[in-house]
N, C-alpha and C positions, 0 to 999 in steps of 0.2 A: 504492353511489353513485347520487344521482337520477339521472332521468333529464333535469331542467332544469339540471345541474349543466353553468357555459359556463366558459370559456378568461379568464384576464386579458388578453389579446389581445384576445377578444370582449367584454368588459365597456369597456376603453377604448374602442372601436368607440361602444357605445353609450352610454357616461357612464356606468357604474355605478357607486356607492359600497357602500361597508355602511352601515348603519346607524348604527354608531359615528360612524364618519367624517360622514356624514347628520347626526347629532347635534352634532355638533360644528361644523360649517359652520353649521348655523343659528344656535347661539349666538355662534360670531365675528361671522357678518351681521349677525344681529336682535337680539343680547343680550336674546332671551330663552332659557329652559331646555325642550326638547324631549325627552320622554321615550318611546320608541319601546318596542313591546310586539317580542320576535321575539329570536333571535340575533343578535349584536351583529356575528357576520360574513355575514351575507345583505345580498342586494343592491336596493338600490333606485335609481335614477334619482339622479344628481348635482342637487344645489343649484345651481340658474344663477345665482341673481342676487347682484348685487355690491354693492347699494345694499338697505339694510334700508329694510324696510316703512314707512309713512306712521306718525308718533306715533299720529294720528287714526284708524286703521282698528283697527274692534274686531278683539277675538280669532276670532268665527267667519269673519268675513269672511278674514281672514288666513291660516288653516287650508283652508277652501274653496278659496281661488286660487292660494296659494304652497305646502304642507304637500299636500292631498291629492289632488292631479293628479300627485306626482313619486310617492307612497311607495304607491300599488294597496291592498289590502286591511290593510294592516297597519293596527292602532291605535297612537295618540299623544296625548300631552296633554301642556300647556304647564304646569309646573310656577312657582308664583312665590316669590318672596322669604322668604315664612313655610313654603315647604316643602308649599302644598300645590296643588291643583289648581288655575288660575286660570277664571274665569267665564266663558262663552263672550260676554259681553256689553259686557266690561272691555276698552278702547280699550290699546293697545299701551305706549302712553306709560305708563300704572298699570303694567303687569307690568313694563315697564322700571327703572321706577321703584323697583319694593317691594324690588328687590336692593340687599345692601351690599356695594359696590364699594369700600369704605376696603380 
């Protein structure tokens, strides 16, 4: 057993999710794809926000302020529509965009 190992009690206390869960809140908010390096049941900091990102704000930008202040050392990348890594340069609306939602 770790020794960082806390209580579901304790995790509500502070928002923790897993990362599954992590992953998934992002793509209901932001409809984009999030792909988290780590076990799928650790925990990181709940997804606060309710309202997805601006079309306009690129991907790093996005990752810097919403993605790596909740999830600590872990690695991520945003996955797009052709399945592959998206550019950290490519504005929100493009990665949104490159999914087929039919």
């Amino acid at each position: 057993m770790s020794k960082n190992k806390i209580t579901i009690a304790e995790c509500e206390k502070k928002n923790k999710i897993t990362i599954a869960e992590f992953e998934s809140k992002v793509f209901e908010i932001e409809d984009i794809k999030l792909i988290m390096r780590g076990k799928i049941s650790e925990l990181v900091d709940d997804y606060p926000y309710e309202r997805r990102a601006s079309n306009n704000m690129s991907l790093n930008a996005y990752i810097e302020t919403r993605i790596k202040p909740l999830i600590g050392d872990f690695t991520s990348e945003i996955i797009d529509g052709t399945l592959r890594k998206a550019h950290g340069k490519s504005k929100l609306q493009t990665i949104r965009e490159s999914y087929d939602h039919n």
